[in-house]
MIMITI-309188 format. One record per residue: x, y negated, z negated of N, C-alpha, C in turn; residue in three letters. Coordinates in steps of 0.02 Angstrom, whole numbers, plus 50000, padded with zeros to 5 digits. Each point is the difference from the previous one (the first is absolute). Example, Ala and Ser with C-alpha at 12.3 -4.5 7.8 and 13.67 -1.06 7.14 Angstrom:
2
506605028449610499554994150000500454994050000ALA;499824994750036500424994149997499614994549963SER;
***
This chain:
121
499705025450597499495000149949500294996949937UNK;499454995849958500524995749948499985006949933UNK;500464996249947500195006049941499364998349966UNK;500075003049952499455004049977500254999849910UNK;499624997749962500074998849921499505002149965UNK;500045003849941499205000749955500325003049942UNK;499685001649952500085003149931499715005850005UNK;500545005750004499685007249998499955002049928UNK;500184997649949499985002949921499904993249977UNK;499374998849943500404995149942499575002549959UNK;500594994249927499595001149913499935006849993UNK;500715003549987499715004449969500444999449953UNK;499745003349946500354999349907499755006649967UNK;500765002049974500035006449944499714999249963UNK;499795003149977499415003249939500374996349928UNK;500855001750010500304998049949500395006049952UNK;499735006649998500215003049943500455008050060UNK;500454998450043500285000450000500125007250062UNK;499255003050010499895004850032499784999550061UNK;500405003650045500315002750077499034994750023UNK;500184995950046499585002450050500064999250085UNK;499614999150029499974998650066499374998150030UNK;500174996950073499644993750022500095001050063UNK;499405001950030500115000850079499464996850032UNK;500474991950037499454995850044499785000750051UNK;499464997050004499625002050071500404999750079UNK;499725002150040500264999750084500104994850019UNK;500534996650032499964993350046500455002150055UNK;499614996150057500345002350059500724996650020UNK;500395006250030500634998250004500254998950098UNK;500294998950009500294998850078499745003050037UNK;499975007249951499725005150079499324999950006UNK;499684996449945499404999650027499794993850050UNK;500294995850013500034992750031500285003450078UNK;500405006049992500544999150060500644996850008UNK;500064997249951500744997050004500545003750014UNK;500514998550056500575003950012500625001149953UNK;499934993849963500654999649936499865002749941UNK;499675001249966499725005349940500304997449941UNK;500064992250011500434997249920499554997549965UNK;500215002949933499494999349959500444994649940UNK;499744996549958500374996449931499585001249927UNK;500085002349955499735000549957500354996449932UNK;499544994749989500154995949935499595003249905UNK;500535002649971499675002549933500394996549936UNK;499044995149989500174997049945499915000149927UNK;500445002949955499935002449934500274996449954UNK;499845004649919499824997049930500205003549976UNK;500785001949954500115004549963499805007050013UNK;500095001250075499575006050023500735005349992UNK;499725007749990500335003849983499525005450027UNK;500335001450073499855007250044500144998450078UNK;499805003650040500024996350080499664999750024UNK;499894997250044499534995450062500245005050047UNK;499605003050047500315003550057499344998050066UNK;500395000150050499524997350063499935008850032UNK;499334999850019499795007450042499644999850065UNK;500025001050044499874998850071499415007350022UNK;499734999650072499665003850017499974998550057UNK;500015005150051499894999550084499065003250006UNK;499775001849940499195001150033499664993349995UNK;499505000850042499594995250016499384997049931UNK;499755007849968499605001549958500395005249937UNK;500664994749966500235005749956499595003249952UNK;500315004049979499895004249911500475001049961UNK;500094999849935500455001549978500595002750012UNK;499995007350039500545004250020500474997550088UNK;499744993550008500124995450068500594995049984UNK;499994998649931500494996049971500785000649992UNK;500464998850039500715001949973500224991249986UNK;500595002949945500474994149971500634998650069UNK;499974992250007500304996850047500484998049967UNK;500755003450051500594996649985500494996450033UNK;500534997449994500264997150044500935001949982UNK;500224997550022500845002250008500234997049960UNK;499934992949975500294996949945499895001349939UNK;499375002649990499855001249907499865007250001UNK;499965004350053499535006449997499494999849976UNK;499444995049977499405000850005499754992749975UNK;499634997450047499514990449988499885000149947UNK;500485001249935499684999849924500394995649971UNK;499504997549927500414998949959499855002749937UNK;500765001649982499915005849932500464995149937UNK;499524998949939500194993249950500195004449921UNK;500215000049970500134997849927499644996049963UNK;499924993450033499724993649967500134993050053UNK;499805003950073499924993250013499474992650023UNK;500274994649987499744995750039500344995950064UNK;499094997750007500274997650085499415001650061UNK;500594998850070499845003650032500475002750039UNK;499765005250043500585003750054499864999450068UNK;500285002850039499934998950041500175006250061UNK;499715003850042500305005550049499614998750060UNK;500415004850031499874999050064499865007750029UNK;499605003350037499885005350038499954999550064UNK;500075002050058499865001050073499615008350002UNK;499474999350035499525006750036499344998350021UNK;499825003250016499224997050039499665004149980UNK;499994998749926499435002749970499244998150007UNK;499485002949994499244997550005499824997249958UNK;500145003449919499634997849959500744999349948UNK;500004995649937500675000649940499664999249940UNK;499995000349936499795000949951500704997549953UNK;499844998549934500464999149929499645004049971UNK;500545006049963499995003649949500484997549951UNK;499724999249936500215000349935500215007549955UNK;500655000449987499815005149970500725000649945UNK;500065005849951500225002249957500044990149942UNK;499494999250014499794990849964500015001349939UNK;500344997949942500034999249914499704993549991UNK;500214995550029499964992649950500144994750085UNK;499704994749966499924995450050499204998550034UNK;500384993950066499275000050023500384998150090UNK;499615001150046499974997850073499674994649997UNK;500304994050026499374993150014499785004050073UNK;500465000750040499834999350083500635006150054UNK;499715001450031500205005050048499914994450063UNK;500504998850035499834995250062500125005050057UNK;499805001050060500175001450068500044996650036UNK;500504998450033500054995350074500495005350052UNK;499354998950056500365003050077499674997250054UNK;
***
């Protein structure tokens, strides 16, 4: 089956003045919903003076809810994030699982902006 590319997050921008927030994107289907036996996932996060983390969250229900959601990690970083000061760019990780559904959460965010959340599997 060929890979698979789309934008699960973009454009998002701080308010500016400096207070906590968070950002939780919609569902896109991940390996396990396709069936794929290899469960590799790539996630590209591209930022602007961003200051908080990006964290990737997975789900094995078919029809999640909120409380269906856990944070996906992996052995090299302990968790598909990126946690900034002030940066720009982009990054780059990698996950394996056969998840159904994955999501981008934004969170403990001060300052900055997300152009784009990429997934490829």
């Amino acid at each position: 089956m060929p890979s698979s590319s789309e934008i699960i997050l973009s454009n998002q921008t701080h308010v500016g003045d400096s207070t906590l927030q968070s950002v939780s994107g919609d569902k896109y289907k991940g390996d396990g919903y396709y069936g794929r036996s290899d469960g590799f996932h790539t996630v590209q996060y591209t930022v602007e003076g961003f200051i908080g983390t990006i964290k990737m969250q997975g789900t094995l229900a078919l029809e999640p809810v909120d409380a269906d959601w856990f944070y996906i990690t992996d052995a090299e970083h302990s968790s598909s994030s990126t946690s900034s000061s002030n940066a720009n760019g982009s990054f780059l990780y990698n996950f394996t699982g056969n998840y159904v559904y994955v999501r981008a959460v934004i969170e403990d965010w001060t300052d900055g902006s997300v152009g784009k959340v990429q997934l490829n599997h």
